[in-house]
FIVEXRO-969783 format. One line per 8 residues: number of its first residue (from 0); their letters; for each residue z, x, y of C-alpha. Coordinates in nm, 3 decimals, always signed. Layout:
N
NUM) A) Z,X,Y ~ ...
***
This chain:
143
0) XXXXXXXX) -4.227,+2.180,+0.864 ~ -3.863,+2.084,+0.712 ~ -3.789,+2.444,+0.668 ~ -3.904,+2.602,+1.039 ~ -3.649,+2.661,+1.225 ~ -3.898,+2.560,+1.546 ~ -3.874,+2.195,+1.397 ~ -3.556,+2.172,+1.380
8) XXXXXXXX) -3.482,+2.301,+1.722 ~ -3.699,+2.044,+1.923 ~ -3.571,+1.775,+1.669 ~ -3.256,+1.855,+1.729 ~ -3.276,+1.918,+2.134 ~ -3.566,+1.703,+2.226 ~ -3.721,+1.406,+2.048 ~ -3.409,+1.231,+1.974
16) XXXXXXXX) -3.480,+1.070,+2.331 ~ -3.733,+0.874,+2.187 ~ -3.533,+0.735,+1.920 ~ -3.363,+0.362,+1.987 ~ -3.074,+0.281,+1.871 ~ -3.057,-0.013,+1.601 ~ -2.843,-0.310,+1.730 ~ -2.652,-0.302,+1.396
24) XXXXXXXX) -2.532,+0.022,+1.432 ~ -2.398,-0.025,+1.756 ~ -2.215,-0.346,+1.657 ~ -2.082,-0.175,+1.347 ~ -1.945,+0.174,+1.590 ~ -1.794,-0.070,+1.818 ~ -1.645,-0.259,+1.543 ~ -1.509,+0.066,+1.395
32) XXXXXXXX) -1.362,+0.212,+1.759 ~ -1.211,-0.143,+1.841 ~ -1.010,-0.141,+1.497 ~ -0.900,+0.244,+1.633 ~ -1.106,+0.412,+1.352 ~ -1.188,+0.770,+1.366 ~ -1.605,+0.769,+1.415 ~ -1.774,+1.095,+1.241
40) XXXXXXXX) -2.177,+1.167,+1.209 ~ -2.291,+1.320,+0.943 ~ -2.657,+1.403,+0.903 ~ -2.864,+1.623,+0.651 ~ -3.057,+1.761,+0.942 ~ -3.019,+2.176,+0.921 ~ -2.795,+2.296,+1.223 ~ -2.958,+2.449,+1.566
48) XXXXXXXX) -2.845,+2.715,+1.801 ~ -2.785,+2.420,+2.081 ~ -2.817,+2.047,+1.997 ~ -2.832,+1.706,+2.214 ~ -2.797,+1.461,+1.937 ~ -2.460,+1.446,+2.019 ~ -2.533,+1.356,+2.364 ~ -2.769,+1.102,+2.287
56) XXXXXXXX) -2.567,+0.910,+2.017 ~ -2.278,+0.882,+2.247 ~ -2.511,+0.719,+2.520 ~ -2.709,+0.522,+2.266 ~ -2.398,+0.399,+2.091 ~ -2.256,+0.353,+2.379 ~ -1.914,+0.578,+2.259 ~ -1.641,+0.619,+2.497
64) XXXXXXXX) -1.617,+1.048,+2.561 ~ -1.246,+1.041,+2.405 ~ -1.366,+0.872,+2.102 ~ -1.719,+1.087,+2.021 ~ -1.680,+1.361,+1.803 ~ -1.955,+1.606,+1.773 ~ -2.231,+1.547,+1.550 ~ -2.209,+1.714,+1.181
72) XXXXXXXX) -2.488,+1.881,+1.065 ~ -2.463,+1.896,+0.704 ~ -2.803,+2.088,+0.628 ~ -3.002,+1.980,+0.321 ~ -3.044,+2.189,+0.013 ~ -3.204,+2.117,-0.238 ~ -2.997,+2.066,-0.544 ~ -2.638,+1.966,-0.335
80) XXXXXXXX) -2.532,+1.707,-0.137 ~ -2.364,+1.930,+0.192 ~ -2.218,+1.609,+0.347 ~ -1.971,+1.554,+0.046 ~ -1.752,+1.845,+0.154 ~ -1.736,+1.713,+0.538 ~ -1.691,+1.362,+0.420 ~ -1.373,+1.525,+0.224
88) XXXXXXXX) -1.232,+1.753,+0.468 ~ -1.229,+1.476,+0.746 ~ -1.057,+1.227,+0.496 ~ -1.297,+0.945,+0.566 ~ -1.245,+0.627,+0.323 ~ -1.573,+0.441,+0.446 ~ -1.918,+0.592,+0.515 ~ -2.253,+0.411,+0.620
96) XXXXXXXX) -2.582,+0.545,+0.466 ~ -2.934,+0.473,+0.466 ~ -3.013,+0.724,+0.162 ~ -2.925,+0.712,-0.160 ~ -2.731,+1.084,-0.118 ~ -2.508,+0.939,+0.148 ~ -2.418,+0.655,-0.096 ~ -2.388,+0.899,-0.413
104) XXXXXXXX) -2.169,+1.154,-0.189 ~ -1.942,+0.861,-0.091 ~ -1.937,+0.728,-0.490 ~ -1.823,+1.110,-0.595 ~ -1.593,+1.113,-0.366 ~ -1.446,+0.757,-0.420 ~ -1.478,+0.643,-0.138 ~ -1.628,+0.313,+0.003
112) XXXXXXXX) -2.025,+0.412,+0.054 ~ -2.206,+0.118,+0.225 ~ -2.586,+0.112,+0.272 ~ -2.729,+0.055,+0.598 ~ -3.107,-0.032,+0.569 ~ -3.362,+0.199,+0.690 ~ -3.609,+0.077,+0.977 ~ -3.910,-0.102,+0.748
120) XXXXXXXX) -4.129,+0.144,+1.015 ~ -3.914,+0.420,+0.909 ~ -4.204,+0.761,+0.822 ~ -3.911,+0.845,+0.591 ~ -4.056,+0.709,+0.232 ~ -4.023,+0.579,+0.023 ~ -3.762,+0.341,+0.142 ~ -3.454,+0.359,-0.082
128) XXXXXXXX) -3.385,+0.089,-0.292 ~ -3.085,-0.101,-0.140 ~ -2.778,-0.180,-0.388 ~ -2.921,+0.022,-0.655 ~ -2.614,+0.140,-0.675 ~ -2.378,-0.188,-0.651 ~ -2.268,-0.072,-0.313 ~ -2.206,-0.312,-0.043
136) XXXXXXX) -2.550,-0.327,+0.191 ~ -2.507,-0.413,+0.596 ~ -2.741,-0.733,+0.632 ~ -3.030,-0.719,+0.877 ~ -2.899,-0.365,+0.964 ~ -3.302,-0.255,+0.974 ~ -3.279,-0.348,+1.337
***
């Protein structure tokens, strides 16, 4: 189903409503905006027509308008990381990651690459292997 295009326009457009928003990553996008930080989504999902993810991270994440920029959709083929070149052109020095691609794009591109941990009820598995990689892991950030 990761390559219909039907998937990925209700995923995109629909069941995001039914997603909640972990604590941690609220504290840590309030953090960032209070500091005056620049706040970017990247994801590996594969770009729609229309989208509402947007809409619902701002109101989940509870992001000022002014400050929310749209969500990236990076796409995800196989044998290439697509985020590296968005993490680049938009100059970011830190980026949060639950997968070990969002860690290795941030290591290639020197930049700080922190692991947030993946809801233990994730259907995403395995469950990467936090630190693997020496980074720097969010605590509790599973909720």
């Amino acid at each position: 189903h990761l390559k219909n295009p039907e998937f990925w326009e209700k995923m995109n457009n629909e069941w995001d409503k039914f997603s909640m928003p972990k604590k941690s990553g609220m504290d840590l996008v309030q953090m960032h905006l209070k500091r005056g930080d620049a706040v970017y989504f990247i994801t590996g999902r594969s770009k729609t027509k229309t989208e509402t993810v947007t809409k619902y991270v701002q109101e989940g994440l509870r992001i000022p308008a002014d400050k929310m920029n749209p969500v990236i959709f990076a796409g995800d083929e196989e044998g290439q990381n697509n985020k590296v070149s968005w993490m680049r052109d938009h100059k970011l020095k830190i980026y949060y990651g639950d997968a070990d691609a969002d860690i290795a794009a941030a290591r290639e591109l020197n930049i700080r690459g922190i692991r947030v941990l993946r809801a233990s009820n994730s259907s995403y598995q395995p469950l990467p292997k936090a630190g693997q990689f020496g980074e720097e892991v969010v605590i509790n950030s599973e909720y």
